[in-house]
Each structure stands twice: as structure tokens, then as C-alpha cells.
C-alpha positions in Angstrom: 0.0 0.0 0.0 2.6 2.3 0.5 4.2 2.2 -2.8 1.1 3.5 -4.5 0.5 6.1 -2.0 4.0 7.1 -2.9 3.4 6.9 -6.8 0.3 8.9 -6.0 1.8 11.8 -3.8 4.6 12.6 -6.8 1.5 12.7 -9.5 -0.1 15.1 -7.3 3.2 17.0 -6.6 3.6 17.0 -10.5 0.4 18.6 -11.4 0.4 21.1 -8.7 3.9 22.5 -9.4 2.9 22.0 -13.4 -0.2 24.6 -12.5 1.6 26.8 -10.2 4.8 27.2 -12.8 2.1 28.3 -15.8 -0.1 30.5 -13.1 3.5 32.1 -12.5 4.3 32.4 -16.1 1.2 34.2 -16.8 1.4 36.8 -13.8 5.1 37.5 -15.6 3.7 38.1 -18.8 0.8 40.3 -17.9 3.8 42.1 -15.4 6.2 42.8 -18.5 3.1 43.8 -20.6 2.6 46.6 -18.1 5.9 47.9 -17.5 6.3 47.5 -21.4 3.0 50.1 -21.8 4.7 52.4 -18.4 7.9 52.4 -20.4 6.3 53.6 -23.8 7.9 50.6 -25.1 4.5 49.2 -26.4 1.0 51.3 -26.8 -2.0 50.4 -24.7 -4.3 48.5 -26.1 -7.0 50.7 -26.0 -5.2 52.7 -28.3 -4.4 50.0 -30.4 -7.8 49.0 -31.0 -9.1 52.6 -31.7 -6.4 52.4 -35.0 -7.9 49.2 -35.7 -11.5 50.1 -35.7 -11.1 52.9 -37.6 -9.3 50.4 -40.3 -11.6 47.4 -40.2 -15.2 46.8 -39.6 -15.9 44.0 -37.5 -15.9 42.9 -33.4 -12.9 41.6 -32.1 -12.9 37.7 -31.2 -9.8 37.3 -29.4 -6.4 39.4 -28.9 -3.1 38.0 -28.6 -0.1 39.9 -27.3 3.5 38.5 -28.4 6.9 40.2 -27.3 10.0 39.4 -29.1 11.1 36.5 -26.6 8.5 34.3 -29.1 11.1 34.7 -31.9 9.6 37.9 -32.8 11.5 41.7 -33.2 9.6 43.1 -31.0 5.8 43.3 -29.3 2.9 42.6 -31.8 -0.5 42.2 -31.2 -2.7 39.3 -32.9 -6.1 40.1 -33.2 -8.6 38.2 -34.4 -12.0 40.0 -35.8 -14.8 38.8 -37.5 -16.3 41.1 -40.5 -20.1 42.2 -41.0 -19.5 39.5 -43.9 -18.5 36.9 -40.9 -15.5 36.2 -42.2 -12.6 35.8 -39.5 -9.9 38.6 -40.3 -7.0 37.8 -38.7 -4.4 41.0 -38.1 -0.8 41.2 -36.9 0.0 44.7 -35.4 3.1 46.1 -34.4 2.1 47.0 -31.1 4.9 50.1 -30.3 3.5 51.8 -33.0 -0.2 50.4 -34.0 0.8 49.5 -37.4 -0.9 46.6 -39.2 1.8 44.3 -39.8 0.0 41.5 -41.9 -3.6 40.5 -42.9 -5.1 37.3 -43.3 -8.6 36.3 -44.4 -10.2 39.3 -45.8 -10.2 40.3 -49.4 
């Protein structure tokens, strides 16, 4: 009986320390976001999305925001829309300066 409590007690240790390391990893992100905004490094996204609504009709699905540690050069945003047409729009914008980097799905 001991043996599987053992084998039991390092799964558990596993999948607690496997959910604490990626809760950590997201508090770090979301802390180098901000000081990335603080620092004018990278606009805020408010602003961001202003540019883009002005550029594309359509509501915004989901928003992604990369920094250059993903094999990037530098911060960009990925933002997902869908058009009065539904079709999805995907948009990659350079998220220092709120310029559309590249556009996919949308004629």
C-alpha cells in the first residue's frame, strides 16, 4: 500500500507545481506587458484597438499579445476579428507603433 500512496503523492506533486509554474508564467507576462506600456515601449491596447476600428469593420474575437522572446522583433498584437461578412480577419499589429503588420482572411 505504500508504494502507490508514494506513486500517488509525486503525480499530485507534478500537477500542482505543473499549475503553479504556468499561473507564475502568466502573472510574468501580464507584469512585463505593463511595465512594457509604463515604459512607452508598447501602446495600450486601448489605443491600439481605436487604430484598428477605424481600419476594419468588424468585433474583435480574441487578442493575442507577443513580445519578441516568441522569436519575434519586437511586441505585436494578434487580433482576431470577424467582419459584417462573418468572415474571421486575422491581423498582426506592431504593437509600439499600432501598425498593421500582416492581414489574413479578408479580401
Amino acid at each position: 500500500m505504500g508504494f502507490f500512496k508514494l506513486v500517488f503523492c509525486i503525480i499530485f506533486l507534478s500537477v500542482v507545481n505543473f499549475v503553479f509554474e504556468d499561473s507564475v508564467a502568466q502573472i510574468n507576462d501580464h507584469e512585463k506587458a505593463i511595465e512594457a506600456v509604463k515604459s512607452g515601449e508598447i501602446l495600450p491596447l486601448d489605443q491600439i484597438l481605436v487604430n484598428i476600428r477605424n481600419q476594419f469593420d468588424g468585433r474583435v474575437l480574441a487578442i493575442n499579445l507577443k513580445d519578441n522572446e516568441q522569436g519575434l522583433f519586437g511586441w505585436v498584437y494578434d487580433i482576431r476579428m470577424i467582419n459584417s461578412y462573418n468572415e474571421v480577419i486575422n491581423l498582426r499589429v506592431d504593437a509600439g507603433t499600432s501598425t498593421v503588420l500582416m492581414v489574413e482572411g479578408a479580401d
